[in-house]
TITOR-326801 format. One record per residue (C-alpha): y, z, x. Coordinates in steps of 0.05 Angstrom, whole numbers, padded with zeros to 5 digits, always signed. Layout:
BEGIN
YZX ...
//
This chain:
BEGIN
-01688+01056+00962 -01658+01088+01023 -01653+01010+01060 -01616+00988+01002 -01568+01048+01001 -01560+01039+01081 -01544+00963+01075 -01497+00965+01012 -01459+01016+01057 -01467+00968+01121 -01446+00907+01081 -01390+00966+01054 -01364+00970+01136 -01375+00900+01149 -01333+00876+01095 -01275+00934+01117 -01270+00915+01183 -01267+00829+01171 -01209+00845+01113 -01177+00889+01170 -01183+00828+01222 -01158+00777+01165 -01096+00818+01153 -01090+00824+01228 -01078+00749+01222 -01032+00745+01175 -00990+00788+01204 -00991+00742+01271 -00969+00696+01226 -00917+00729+01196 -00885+00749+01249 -00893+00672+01284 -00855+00645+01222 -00799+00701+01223 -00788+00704+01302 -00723+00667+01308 -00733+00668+01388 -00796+00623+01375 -00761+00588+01323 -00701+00573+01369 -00752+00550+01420 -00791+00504+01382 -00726+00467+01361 -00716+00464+01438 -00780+00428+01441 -00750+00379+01385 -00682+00366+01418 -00727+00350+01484 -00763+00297+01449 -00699+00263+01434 -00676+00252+01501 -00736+00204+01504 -00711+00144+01476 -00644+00150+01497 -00663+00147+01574 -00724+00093+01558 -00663+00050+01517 -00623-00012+01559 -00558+00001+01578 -00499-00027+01529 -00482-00089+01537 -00411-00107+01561 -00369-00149+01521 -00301-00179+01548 -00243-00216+01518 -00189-00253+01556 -00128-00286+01550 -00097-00335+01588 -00022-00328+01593 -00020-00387+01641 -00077-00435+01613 -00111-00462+01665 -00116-00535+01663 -00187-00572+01667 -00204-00649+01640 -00220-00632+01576 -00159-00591+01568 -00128-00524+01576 -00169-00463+01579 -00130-00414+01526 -00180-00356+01521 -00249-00332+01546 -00315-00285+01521 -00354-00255+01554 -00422-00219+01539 -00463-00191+01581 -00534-00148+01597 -00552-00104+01657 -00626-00101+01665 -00659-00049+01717 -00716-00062+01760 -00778-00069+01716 -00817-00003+01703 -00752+00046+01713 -00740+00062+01639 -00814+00079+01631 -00807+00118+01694 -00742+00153+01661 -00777+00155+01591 -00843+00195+01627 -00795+00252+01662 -00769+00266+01597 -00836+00268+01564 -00857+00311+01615 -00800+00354+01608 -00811+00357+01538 -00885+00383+01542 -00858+00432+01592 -00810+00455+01533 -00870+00461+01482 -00910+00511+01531 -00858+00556+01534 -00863+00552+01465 -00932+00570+01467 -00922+00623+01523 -00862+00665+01476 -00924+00658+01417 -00979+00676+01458 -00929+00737+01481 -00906+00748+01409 -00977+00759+01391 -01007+00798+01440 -00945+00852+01428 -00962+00851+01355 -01034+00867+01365 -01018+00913+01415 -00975+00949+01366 -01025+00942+01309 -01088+00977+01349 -01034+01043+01379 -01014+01048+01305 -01088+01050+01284 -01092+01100+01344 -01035+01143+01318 -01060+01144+01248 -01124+01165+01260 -01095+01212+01310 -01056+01241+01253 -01125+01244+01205 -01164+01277+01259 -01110+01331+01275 -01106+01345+01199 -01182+01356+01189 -01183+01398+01252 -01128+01441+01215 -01175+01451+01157 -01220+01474+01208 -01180+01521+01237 -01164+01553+01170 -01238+01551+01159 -01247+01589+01217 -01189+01646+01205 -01220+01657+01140 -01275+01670+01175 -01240+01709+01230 -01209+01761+01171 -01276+01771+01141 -01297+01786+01205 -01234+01844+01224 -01235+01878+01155 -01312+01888+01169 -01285+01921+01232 -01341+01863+01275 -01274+01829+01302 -01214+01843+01340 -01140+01841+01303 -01131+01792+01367 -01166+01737+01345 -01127+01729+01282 -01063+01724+01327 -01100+01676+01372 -01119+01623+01320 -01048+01626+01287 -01027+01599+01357 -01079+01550+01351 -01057+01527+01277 -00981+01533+01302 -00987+01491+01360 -01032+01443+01324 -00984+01434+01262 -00934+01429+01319 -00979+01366+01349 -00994+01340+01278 -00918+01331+01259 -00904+01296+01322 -00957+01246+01311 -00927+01239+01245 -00858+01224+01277 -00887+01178+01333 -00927+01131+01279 -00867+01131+01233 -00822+01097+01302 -00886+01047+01307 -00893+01028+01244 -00813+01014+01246 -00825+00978+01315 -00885+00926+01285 -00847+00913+01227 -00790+00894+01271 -00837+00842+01307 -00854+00810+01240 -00782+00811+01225 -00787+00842+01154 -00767+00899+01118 -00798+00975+01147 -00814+00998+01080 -00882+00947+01085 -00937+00981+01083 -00993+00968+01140 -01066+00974+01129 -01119+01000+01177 -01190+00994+01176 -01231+01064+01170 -01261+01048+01248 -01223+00994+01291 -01274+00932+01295 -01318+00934+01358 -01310+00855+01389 -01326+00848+01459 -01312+00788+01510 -01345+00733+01497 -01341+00697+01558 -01360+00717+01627 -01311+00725+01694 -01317+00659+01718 -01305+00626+01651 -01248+00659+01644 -01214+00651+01713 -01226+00579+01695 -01192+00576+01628 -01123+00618+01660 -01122+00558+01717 -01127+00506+01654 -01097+00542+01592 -01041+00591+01604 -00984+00565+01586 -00947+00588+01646 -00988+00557+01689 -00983+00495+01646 -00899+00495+01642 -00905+00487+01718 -00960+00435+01718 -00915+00392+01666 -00848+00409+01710 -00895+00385+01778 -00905+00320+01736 -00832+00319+01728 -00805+00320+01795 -00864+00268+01803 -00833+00219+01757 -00772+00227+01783 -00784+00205+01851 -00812+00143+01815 -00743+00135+01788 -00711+00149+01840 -00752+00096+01879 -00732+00047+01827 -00656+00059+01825 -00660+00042+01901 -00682-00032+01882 -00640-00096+01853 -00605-00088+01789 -00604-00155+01747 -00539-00174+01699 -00550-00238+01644 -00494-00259+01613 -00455-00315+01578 -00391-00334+01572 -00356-00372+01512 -00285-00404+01534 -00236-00434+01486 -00204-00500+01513 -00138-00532+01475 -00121-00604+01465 -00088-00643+01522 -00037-00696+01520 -00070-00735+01582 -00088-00812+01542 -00140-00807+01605 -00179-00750+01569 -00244-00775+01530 -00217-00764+01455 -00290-00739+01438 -00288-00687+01494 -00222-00671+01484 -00206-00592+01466 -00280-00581+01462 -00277-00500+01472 -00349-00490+01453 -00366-00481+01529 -00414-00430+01559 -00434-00416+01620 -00499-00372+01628 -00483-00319+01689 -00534-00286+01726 -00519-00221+01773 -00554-00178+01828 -00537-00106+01840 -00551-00094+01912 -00565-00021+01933 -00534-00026+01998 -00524+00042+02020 -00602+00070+02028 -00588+00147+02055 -00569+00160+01980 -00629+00143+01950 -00675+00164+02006 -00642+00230+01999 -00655+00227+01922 -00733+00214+01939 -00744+00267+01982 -00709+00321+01942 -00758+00307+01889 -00813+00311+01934 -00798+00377+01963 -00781+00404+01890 -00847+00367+01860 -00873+00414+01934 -00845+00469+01913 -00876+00478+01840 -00941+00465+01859 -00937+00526+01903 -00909+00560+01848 -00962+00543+01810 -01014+00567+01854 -00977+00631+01867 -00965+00646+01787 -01047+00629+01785 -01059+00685+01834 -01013+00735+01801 -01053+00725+01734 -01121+00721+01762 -01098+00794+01791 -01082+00821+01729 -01147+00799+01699 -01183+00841+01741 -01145+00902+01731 -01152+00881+01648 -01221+00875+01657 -01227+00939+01700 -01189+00968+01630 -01240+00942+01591 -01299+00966+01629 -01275+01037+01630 -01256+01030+01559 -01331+01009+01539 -01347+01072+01583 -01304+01108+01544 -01327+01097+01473 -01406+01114+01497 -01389+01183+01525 -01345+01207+01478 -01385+01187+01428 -01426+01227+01452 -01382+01281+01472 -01360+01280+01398 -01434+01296+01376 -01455+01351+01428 -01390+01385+01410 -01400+01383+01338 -01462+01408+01338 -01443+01458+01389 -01391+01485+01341 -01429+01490+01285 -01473+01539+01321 -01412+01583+01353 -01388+01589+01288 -01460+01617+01260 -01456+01659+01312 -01389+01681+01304 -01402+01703+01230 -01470+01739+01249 -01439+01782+01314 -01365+01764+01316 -01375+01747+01387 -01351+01693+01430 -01287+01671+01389 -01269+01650+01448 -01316+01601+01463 -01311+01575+01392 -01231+01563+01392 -01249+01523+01462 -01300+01479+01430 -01257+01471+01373 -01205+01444+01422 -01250+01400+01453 -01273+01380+01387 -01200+01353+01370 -01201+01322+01436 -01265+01280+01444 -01246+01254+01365 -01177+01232+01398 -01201+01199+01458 -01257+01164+01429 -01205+01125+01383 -01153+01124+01433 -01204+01077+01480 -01223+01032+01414 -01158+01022+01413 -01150+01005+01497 -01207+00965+01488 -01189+00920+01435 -01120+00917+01482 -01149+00887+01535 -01182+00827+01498 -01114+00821+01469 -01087+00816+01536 -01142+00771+01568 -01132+00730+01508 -01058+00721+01525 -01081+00712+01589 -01122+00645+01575 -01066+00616+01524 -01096+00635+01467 
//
């Protein structure tokens, strides 16, 4: 009987703490369909993708009309008026070249996307675990109130019998002063949060948020080196730069390709009148259906412009692969300190735990004593205090530990 009792209250927890982690999510996702920052960035992402046809599309073609004020005389008559059409074509692979930098530029657009969501996120679940912090904060402080008043209760028994001093009332009204004092505070501070995560999600502050009764204990899943591997791959920082790199790649493609022959088709359509001339063949005569297909060449003479254009994008296609690395190294640092965090944080939750225990049990028998002798009050306002405080810190580092996996989540893009 006692198994099933222990595993309908298990199942009880379990089912808690996964409702608390689904609701968790949906406010990630409230807040990533309210954000108007990632909003405004996504439709940056959109715009970018535009650009890609219009750079991968042919130039207009040119169409010219002319009149002749003069007509210029030929044998088959005069030549009144002239059309021309006609097509520049650059040097086969530049629009794909042109067409890749914007994709590239475009991808580089959708990771900062990712980066402000990844950001958005982490903030919220930061948020979310210090206002589980403060609330239980708040709970704690109250039932240490109640036993406080237990204990002045107790502390009046003990004067009227004439067992305790008239100073230990005084002292544990400080103690319930300053803890009300405390308690209020807390109240104020989770009332500011609460306002704050609301303001991330972008709806009104009068929602209400829901906690689970003990934060969920996740750990990492995946080991140092797994990790370092997945910031060099998946952070979107990292990424934006890799994309902008490919860039400045493409681009000294293009830029290799603007320094080569331009080709121009065209055809011109000329209108001819009738001439007088008995000599002109009377089948030929006025025939102004003639065109003459043309066929151009842009030449790029002057080469320090385009040599200049190649090696600017090779020093700034340089220069953001350095960046890269360096951005790398500044995340892989702050992994270790988050890890360090989230060591001491598993540290943390043992020995307080712990702590928590040894001190309840160590009041229970100070107040025993107390009421037998009306000695050490003391002692038993002290453990009281440490009571409150090993309660405190043993949620406050559930709450940094769950942080840090926020943060080396972030971290690895996700």
């Amino acid at each position: 009987m006692m198994r099933v009792i222990i595993s309908i209250i298990f199942i009880s927890i379990l089912g808690n703490i996964i409702a608390a982690q689904n609701l968790l999510d949906q406010y990630l996702e409230i807040a990533a369909k309210n954000n108007p920052e990632l909003k405004a960035q996504y439709y940056e992402y959109l715009a970018a993708l535009e650009v890609v046809p219009q750079v991968g599309s042919l130039p207009d073609p040119q169409l010219a009309f002319g009149y002749f004020i003069q007509p210029v005389e030929t044998r088959l008559g005069p030549q009144q008026a002239r059309i021309s059409l006609s097509q520049m074509l650059p040097w086969l692979g530049t629009l794909n070249a042109k067409k890749e930098v914007e994709i590239q530029r475009a991808k580089a657009k959708y990771e900062e996307f990712e980066e402000t969501k990844s950001n958005l996120y982490f903030k919220l679940k930061s948020a979310y675990y210090n206002l589980y912090f403060l609330k239980k904060a708040i709970e704690i402080t109250d039932e240490n109130l109640q036993i406080l008043n237990s204990s002045k209760n107790l502390v009046l028994i003990k004067i009227k019998s004439g067992v305790a001093s008239a100073v230990d009332e005084l002292r544990i009204e400080m103690e319930i002063a300053a803890l009300k004092n405390q308690l209020e505070l807390l109240k104020d501070k989770f009332s500011v949060e609460t306002i704050k995560f609301n303001k991330l999600m972008y709806v009104e502050d009068t929602i209400s948020i829901q906690f689970p009764d003990t934060l969920w204990n996740s750990d990492l899943t995946s080991g140092r080196a797994e990790i370092m591997a997945k910031i060099r791959s998946n952070n979107h920082q990292v990424q934006k730069l890799e994309f902008l790199s490919a860039v400045f790649k493409n681009q000294e493609t293009v830029a290799k390709k603007s320094g080569m022959p331009g080709i121009s088709i065209g055809i011109d359509y000329i209108f001819i009148g009738k001439d007088d001339n008995p000599m002109v063949n009377s089948g030929q005569n006025g025939k102004d259906a003639i065109v003459f297909p043309m066929v151009g060449l842009s030449i790029p003479l002057f080469r320090n412009k385009y040599n200049a254009m190649i090696k600017e994008t090779q020093l700034k296609h340089q220069a953001m692969q350095d960046k890269k690395l360096a951005q790398i190294n500044m995340l892989e640092s702050l992994y270790e300190e988050a890890i360090q965090d989230y060591r001491d944080a598993q540290r943390r939750i043992i020995l307080y735990g712990r702590q928590l225990t040894l001190s309840d049990q160590a009041l229970k028998i100070l107040q025993s004593e107390y009421a037998t002798d009306g000695q050490k009050f003391e002692e038993l306002l002290r453990m009281e205090r440490s009571l409150l405080n090993y309660a405190l810190e043993l949620e406050k580092a559930r709450a940094d530990k769950q942080s840090t996996i926020a943060f080396t989540n972030y971290l690895i893009g996700n």
